[in-house]
C-alpha atoms as an extended CHARMM CRD file, in Angstrom:
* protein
*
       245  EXT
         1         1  UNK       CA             10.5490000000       18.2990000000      -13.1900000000  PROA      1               0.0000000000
         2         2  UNK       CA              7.6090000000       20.6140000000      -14.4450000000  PROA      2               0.0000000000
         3         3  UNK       CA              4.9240000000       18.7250000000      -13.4300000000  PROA      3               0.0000000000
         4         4  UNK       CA              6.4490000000       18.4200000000       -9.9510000000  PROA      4               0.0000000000
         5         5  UNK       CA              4.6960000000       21.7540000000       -9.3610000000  PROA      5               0.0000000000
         6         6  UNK       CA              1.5070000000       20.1810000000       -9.5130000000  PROA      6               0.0000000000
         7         7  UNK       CA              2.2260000000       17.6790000000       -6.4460000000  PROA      7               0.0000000000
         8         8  UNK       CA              3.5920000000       17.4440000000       -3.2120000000  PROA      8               0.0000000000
         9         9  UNK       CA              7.1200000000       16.1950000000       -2.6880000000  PROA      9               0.0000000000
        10        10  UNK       CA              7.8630000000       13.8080000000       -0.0360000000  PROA      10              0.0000000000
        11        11  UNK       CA              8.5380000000       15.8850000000        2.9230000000  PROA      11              0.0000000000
        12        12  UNK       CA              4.9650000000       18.3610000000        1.5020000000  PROA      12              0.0000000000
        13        13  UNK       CA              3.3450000000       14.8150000000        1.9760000000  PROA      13              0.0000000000
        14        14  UNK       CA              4.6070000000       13.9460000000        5.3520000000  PROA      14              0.0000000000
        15        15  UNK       CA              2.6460000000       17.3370000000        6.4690000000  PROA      15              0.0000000000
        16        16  UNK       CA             -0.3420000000       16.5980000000        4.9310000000  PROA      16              0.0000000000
        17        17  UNK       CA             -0.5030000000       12.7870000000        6.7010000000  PROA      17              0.0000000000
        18        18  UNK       CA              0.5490000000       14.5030000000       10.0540000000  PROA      18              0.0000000000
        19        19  UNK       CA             -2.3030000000       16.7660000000        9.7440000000  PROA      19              0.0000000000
        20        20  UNK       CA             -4.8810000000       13.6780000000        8.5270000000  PROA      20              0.0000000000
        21        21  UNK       CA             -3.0680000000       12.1830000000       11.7500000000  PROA      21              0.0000000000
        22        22  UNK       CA             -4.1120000000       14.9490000000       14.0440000000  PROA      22              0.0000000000
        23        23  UNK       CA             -7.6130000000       15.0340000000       12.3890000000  PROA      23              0.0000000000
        24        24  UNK       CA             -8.0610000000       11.2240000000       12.9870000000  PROA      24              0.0000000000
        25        25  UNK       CA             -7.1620000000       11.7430000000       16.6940000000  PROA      25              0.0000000000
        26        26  UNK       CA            -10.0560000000       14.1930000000       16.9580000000  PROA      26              0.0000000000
        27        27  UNK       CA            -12.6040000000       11.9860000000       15.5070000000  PROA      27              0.0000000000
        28        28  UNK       CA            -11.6450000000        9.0120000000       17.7120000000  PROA      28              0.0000000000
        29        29  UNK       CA            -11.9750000000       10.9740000000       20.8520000000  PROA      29              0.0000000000
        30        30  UNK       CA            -15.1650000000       12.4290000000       19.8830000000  PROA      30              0.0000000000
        31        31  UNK       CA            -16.1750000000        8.5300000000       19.7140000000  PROA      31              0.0000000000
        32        32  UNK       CA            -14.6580000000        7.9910000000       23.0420000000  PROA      32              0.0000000000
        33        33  UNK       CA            -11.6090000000        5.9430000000       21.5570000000  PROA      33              0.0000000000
        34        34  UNK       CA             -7.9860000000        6.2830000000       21.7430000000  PROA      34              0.0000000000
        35        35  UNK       CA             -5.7310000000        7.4180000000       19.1810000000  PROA      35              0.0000000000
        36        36  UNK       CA             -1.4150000000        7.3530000000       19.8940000000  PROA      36              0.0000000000
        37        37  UNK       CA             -0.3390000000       10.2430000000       17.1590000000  PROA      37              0.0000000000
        38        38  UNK       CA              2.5550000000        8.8790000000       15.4190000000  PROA      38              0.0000000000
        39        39  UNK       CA              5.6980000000       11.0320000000       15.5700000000  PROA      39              0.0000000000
        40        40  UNK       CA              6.6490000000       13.2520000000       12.5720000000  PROA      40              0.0000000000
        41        41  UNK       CA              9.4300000000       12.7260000000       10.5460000000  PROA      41              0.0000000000
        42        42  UNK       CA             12.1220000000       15.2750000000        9.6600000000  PROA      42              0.0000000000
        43        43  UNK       CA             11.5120000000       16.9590000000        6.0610000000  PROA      43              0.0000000000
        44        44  UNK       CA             15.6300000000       16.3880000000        5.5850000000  PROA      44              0.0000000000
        45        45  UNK       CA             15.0360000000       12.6350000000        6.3890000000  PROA      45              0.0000000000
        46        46  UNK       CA             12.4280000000       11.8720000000        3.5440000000  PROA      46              0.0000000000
        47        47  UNK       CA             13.1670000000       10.4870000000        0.2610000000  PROA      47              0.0000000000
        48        48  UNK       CA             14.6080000000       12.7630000000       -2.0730000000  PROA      48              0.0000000000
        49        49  UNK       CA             11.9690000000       13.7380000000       -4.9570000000  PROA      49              0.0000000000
        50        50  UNK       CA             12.3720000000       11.5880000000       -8.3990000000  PROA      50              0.0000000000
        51        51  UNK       CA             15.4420000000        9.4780000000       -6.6140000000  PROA      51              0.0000000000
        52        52  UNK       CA             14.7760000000        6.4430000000       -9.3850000000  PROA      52              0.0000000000
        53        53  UNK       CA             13.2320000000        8.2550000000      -12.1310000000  PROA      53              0.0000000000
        54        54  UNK       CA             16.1080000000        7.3750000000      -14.1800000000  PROA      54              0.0000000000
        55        55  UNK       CA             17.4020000000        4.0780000000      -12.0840000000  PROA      55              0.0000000000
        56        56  UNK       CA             20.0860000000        4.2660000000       -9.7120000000  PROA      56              0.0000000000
        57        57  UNK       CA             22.0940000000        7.3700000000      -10.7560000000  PROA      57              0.0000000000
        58        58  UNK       CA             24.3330000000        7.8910000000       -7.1620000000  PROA      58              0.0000000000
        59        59  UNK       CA             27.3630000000        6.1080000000       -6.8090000000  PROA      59              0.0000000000
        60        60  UNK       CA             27.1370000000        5.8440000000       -2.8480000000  PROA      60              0.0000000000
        61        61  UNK       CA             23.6580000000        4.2470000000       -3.0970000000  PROA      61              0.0000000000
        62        62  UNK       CA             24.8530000000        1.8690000000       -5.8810000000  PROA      62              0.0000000000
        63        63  UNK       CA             28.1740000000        0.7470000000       -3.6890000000  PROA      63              0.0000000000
        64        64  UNK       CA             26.1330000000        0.4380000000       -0.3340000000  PROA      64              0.0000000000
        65        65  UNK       CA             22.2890000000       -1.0770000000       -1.5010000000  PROA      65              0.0000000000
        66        66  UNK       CA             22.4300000000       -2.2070000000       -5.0480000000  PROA      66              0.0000000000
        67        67  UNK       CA             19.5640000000       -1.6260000000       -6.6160000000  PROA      67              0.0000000000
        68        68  UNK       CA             17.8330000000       -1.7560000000       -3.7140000000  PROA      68              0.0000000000
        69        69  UNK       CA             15.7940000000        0.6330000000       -1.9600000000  PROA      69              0.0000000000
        70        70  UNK       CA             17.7930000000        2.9630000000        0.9700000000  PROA      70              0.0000000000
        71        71  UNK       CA             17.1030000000        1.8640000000        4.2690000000  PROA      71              0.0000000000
        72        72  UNK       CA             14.7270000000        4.6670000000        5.5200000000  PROA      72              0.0000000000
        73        73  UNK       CA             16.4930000000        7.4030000000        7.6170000000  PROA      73              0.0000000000
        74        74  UNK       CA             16.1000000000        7.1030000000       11.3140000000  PROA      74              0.0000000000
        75        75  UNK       CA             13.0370000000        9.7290000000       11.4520000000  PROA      75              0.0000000000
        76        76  UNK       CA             11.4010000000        8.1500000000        9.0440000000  PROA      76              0.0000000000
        77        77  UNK       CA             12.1460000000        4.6450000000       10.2430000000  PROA      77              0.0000000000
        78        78  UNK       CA             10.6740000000        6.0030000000       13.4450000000  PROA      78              0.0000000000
        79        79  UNK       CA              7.5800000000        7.0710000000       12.5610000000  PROA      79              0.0000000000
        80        80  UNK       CA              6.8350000000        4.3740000000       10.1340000000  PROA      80              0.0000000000
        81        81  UNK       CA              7.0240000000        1.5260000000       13.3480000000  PROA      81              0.0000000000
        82        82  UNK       CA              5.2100000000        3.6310000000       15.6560000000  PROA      82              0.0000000000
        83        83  UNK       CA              1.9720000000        3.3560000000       12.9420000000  PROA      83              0.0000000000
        84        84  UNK       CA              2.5570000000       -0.4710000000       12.8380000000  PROA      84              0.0000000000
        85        85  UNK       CA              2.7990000000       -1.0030000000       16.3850000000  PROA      85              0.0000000000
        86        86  UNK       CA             -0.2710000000        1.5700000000       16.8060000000  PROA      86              0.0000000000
        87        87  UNK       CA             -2.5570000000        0.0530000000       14.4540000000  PROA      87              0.0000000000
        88        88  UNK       CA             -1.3020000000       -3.7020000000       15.3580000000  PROA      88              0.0000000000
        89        89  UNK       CA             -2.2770000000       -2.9740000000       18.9240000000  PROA      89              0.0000000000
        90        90  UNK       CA             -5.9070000000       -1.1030000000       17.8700000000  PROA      90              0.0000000000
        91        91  UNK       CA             -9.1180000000       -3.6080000000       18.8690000000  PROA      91              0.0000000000
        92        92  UNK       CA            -11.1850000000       -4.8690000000       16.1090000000  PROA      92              0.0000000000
        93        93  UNK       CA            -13.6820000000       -1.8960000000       17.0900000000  PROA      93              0.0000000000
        94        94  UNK       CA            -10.8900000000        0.5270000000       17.2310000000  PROA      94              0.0000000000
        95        95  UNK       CA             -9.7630000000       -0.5830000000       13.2250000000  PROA      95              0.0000000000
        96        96  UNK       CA            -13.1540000000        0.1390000000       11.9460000000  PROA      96              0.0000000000
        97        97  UNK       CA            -13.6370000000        3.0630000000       13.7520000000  PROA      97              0.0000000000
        98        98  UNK       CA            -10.1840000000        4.6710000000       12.6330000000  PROA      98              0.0000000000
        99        99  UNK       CA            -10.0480000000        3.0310000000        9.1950000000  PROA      99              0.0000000000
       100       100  UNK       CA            -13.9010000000        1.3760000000        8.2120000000  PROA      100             0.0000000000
       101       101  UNK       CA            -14.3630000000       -1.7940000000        7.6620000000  PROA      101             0.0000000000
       102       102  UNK       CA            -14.2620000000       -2.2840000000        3.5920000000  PROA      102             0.0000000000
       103       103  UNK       CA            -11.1020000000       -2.8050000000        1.4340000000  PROA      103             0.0000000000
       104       104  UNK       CA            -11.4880000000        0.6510000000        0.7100000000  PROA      104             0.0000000000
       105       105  UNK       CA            -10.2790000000        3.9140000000        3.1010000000  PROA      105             0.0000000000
       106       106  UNK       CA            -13.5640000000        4.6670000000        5.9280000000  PROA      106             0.0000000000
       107       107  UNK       CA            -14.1620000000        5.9180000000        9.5350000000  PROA      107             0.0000000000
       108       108  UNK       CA            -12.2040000000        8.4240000000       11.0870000000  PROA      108             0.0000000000
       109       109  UNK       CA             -9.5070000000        8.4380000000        8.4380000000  PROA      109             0.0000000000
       110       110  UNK       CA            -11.2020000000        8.9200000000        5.7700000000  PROA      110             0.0000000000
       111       111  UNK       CA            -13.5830000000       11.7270000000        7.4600000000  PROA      111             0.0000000000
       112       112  UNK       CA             -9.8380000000       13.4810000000        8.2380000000  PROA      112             0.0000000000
       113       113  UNK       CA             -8.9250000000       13.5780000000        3.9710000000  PROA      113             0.0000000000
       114       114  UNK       CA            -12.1290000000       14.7530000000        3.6440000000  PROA      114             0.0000000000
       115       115  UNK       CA            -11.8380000000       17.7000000000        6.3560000000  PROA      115             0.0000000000
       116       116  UNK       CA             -8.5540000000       18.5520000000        5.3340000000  PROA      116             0.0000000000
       117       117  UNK       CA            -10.0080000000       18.5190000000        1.3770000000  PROA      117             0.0000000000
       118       118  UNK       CA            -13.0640000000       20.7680000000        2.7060000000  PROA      118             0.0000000000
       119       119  UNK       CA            -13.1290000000       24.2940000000        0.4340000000  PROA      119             0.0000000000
       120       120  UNK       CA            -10.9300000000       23.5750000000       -1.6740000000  PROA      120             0.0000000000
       121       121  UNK       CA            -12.0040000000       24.1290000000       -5.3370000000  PROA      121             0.0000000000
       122       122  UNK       CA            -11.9870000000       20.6760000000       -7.4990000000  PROA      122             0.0000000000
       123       123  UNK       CA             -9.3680000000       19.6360000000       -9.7790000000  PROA      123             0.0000000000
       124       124  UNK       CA             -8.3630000000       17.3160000000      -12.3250000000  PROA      124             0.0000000000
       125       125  UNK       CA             -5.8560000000       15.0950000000      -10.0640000000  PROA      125             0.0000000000
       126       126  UNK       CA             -6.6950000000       12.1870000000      -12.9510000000  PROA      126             0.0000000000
       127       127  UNK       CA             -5.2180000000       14.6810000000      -15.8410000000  PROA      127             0.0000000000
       128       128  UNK       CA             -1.7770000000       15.1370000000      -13.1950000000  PROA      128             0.0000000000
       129       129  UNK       CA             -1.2900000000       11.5020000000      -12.6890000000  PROA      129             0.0000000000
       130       130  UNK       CA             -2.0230000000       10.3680000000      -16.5410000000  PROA      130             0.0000000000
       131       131  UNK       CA              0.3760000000       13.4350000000      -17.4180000000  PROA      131             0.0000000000
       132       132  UNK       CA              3.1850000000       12.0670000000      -15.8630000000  PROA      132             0.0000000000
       133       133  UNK       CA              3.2060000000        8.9220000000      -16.9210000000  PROA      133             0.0000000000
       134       134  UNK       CA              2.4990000000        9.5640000000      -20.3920000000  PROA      134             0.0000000000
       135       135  UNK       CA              5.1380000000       11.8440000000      -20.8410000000  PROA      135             0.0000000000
       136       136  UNK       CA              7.3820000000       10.0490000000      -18.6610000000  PROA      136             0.0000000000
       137       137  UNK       CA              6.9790000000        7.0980000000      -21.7620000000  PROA      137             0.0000000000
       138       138  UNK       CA              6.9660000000        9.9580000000      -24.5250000000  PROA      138             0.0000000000
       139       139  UNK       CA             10.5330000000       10.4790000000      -23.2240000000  PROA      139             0.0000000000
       140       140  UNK       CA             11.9070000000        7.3420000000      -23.6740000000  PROA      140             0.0000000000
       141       141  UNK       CA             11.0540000000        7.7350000000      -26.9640000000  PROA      141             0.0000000000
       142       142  UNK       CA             12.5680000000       11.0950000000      -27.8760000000  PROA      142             0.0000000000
       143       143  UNK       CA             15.3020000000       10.5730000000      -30.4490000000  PROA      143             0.0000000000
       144       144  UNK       CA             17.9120000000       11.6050000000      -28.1350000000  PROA      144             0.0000000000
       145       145  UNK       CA             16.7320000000        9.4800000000      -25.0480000000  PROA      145             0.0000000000
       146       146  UNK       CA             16.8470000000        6.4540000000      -27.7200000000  PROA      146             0.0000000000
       147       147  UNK       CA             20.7620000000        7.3080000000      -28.7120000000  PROA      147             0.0000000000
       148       148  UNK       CA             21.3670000000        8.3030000000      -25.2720000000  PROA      148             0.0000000000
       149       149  UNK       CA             20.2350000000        4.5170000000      -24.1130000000  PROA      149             0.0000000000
       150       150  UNK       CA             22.2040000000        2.8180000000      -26.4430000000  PROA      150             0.0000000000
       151       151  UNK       CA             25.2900000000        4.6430000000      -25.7760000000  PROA      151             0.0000000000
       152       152  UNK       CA             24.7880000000        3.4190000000      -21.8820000000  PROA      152             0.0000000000
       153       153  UNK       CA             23.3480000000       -0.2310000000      -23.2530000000  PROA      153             0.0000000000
       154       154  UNK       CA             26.9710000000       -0.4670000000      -25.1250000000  PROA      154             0.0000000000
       155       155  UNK       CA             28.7060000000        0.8700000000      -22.3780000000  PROA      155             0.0000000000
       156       156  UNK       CA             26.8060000000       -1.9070000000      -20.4030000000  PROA      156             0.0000000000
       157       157  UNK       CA             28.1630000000       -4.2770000000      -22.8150000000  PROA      157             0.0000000000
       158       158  UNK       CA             31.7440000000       -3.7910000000      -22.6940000000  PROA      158             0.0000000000
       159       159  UNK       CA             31.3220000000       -4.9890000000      -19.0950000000  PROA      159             0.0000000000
       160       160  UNK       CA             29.1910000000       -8.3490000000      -19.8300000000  PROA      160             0.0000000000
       161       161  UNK       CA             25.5490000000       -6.4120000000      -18.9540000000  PROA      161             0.0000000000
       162       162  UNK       CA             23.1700000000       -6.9600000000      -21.5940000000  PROA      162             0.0000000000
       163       163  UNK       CA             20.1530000000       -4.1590000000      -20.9080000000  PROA      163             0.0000000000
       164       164  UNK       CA             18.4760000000       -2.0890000000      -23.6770000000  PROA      164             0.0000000000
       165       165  UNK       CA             17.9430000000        0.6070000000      -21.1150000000  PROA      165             0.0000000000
       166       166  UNK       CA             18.1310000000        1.5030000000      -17.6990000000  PROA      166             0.0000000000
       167       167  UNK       CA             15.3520000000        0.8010000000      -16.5180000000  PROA      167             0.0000000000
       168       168  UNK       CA             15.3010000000       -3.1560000000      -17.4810000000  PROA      168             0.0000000000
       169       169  UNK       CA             18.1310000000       -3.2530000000      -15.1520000000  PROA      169             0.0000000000
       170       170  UNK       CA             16.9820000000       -2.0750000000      -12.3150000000  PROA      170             0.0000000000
       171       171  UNK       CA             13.3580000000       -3.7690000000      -12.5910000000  PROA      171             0.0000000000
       172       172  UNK       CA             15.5720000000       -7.2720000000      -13.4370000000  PROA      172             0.0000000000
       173       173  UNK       CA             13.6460000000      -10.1760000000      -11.4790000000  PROA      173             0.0000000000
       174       174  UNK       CA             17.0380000000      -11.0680000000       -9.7840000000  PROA      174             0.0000000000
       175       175  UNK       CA             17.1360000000       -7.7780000000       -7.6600000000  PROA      175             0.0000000000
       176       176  UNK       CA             13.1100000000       -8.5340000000       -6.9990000000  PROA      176             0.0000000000
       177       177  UNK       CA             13.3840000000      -11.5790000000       -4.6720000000  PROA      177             0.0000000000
       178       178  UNK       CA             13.6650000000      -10.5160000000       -1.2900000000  PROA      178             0.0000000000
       179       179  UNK       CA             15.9830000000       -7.9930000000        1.0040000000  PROA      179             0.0000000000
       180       180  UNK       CA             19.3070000000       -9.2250000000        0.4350000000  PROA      180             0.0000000000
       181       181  UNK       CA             21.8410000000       -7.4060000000       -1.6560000000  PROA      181             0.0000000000
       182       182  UNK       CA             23.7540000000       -9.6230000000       -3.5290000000  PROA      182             0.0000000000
       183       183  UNK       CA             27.4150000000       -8.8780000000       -4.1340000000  PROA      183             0.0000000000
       184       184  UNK       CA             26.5360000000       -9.5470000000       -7.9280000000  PROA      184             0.0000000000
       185       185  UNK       CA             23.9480000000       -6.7020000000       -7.2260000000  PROA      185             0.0000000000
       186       186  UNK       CA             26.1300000000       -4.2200000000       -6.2960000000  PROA      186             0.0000000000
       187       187  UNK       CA             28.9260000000       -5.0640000000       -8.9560000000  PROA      187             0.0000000000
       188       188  UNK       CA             26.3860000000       -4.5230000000      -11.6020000000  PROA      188             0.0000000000
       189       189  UNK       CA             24.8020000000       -1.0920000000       -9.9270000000  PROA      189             0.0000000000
       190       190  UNK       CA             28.0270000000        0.6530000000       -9.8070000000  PROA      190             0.0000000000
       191       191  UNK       CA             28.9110000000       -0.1120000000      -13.0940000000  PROA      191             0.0000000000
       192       192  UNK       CA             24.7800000000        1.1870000000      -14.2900000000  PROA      192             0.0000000000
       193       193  UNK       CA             25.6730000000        4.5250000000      -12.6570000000  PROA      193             0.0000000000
       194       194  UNK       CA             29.2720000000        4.7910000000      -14.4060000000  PROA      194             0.0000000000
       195       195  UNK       CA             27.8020000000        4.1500000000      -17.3460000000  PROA      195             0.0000000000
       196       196  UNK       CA             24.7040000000        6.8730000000      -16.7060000000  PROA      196             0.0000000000
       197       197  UNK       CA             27.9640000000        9.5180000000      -15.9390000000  PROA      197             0.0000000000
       198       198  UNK       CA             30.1910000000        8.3240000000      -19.1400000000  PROA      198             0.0000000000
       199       199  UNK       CA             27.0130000000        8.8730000000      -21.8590000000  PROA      199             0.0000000000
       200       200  UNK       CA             25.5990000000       11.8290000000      -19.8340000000  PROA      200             0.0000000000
       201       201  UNK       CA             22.4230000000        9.9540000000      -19.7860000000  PROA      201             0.0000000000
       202       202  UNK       CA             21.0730000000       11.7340000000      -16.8800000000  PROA      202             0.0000000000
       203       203  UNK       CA             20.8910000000       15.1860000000      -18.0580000000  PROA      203             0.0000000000
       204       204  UNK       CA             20.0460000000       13.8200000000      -22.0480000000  PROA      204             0.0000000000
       205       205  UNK       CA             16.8150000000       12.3230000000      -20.4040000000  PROA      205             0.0000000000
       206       206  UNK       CA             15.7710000000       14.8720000000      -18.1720000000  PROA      206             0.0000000000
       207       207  UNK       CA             15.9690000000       17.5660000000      -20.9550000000  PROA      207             0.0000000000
       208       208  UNK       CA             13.9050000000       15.7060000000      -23.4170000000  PROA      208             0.0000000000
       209       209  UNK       CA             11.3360000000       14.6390000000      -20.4040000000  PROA      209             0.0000000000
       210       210  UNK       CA             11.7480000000       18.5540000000      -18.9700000000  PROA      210             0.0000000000
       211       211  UNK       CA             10.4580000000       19.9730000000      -22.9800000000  PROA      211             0.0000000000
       212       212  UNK       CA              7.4740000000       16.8810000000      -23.2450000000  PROA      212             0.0000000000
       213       213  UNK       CA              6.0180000000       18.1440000000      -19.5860000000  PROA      213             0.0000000000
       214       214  UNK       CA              6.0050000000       21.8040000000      -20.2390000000  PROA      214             0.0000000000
       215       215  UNK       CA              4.1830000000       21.1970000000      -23.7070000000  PROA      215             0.0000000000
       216       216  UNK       CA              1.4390000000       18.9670000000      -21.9370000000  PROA      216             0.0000000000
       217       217  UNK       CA              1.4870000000       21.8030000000      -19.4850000000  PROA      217             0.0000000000
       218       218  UNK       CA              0.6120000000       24.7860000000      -22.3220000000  PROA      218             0.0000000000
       219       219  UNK       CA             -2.1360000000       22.1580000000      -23.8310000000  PROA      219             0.0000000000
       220       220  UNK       CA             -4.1200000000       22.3220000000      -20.4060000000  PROA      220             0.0000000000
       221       221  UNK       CA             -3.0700000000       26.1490000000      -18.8760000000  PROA      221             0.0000000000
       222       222  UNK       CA             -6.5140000000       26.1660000000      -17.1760000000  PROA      222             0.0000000000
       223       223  UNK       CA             -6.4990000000       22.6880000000      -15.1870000000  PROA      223             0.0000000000
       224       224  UNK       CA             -2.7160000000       22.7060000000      -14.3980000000  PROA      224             0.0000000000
       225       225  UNK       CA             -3.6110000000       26.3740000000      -12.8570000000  PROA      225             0.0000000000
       226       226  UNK       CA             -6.1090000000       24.9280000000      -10.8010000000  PROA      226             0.0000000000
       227       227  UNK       CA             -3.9750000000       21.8620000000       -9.8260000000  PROA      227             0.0000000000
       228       228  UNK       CA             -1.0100000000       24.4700000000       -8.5610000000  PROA      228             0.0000000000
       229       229  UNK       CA             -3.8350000000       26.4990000000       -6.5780000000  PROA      229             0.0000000000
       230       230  UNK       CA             -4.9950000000       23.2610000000       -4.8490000000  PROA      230             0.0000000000
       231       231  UNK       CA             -1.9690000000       22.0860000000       -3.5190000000  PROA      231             0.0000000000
       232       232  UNK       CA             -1.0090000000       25.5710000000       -2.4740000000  PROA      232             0.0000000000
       233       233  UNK       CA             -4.1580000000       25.7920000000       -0.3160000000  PROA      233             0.0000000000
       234       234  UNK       CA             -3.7680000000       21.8810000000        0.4490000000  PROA      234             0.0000000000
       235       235  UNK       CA             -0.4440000000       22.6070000000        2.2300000000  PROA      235             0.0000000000
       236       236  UNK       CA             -2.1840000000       25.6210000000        4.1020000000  PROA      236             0.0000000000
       237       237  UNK       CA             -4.6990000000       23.9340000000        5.4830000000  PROA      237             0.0000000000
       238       238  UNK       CA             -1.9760000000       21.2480000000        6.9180000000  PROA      238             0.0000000000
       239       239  UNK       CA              0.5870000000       23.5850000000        8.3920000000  PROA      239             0.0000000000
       240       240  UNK       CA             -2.5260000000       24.9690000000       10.4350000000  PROA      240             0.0000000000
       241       241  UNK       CA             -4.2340000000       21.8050000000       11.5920000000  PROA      241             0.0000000000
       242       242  UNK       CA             -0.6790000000       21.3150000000       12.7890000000  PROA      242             0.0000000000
       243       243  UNK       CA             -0.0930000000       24.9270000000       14.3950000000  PROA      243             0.0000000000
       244       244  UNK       CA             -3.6260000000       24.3730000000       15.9620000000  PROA      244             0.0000000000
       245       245  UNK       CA             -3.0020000000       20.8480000000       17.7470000000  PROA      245             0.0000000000
């Protein structure tokens, strides 16, 4: 997607939290405290980018979790209980030093975004976010996106599914209730991403969502330049807090 440019991708983001890792070990030493870096996870492990954007749309996934999420791959998995068992075993001193004690982001945590953040020149990251989800509903709204959904909400039909687009089926409450993948589930899901191939829903929505992005992009040149220039230098200062440790 366009505005993809603009942000990191999953595996870009699993730097920069190894990095606000490393930075967070630093700042508990220099308090005397300890601090277990969790291991990194490999960049061909992490989610995909923009996976759901359109529902479930691969076959495999649809036959094997429903609509559910993919279990995380084992790097990922890895790193993800190392944290819990890390900050489950950290003393009540320990938590505030590493994370504050308020409901919002403190101590050594927060002083490791910040350090990363330092020198880099300020940007609109509010104009990014509202971007993509206002064009993300603009698209579901372009003429073709509307045929588009109810060619697949027919299709849907003719197999007793009643969904005016994609994305009410995979938000339905049913799938919402707890791990389990229901049989039911899974029926439903491969039929969703037949459905997405036989109307060519995929590529219809992506094009429409692909020419509503690069138009917000030419109505802001100057802050979307900025935003690209940040995360450039963002993922710079990462890969060398990392070389460094």
């Amino acid at each position: 997607m366009p505005l993809d440019r603009y942000a990191p991708a999953p595996d870009e983001m699993g730097v920069i939290k190894a990095a606000e890792d490393v930075l967070t070990g630093k700042c508990m030493r220099r308090r005397g405290l300890e601090w277990k870096l969790a291991p990194r996870a490999s960049a061909k492990d992490t989610e995909p980018r923009n996976r759901r954007r359109y529902g479930v749309v691969e076959p495999v996934i649809a036959k094997i979790y429903g609509y559910h999420l993919p279990a995380d791959r084992p790097t990922v998995a890895k790193r993800s209980a190392a944290m819990r068992a890390r900050d489950k075993g950290l003393s009540t001193a320990e938590k505030k030093a590493a994370y504050g004690s308020g409901r919002k982001l403190g101590g050594c945590a927060k002083r490791a975004r910040k350090e990363l953040a330092q020198g880099l020149p300020d940007a609109d990251f509010g104009l990014l976010n509202n971007t993509i989800g206002a064009t993300y509903e603009q698209s579901m709204k372009d003429r073709a996106v509307v045929r588009v959904f109810r060619a697949w909400s027919a299709c849907m039909k003719e197999q007793g599914y009643h969904y005016t687009n994609p994305m009410k089926a995979i938000t339905d409450k049913r799938w919402l209730k707890g791990d389990r993948v229901s049989r039911i589930e899974i029926q439903q899901a491969r039929v969703d991403v037949r459905c997405k191939k036989q109307t060519d829903l995929v590529s219809v929505w992506n094009a429409a969502e692909d020419r509503i992005q690069e138009r917000a992009i030419k109505a802001e040149p100057g802050a979307f330049k900025e935003l690209k220039q940040v995360q450039r230098q963002r993922m710079g200062a990462a890969h060398r807090v990392l070389e460094e440790s």
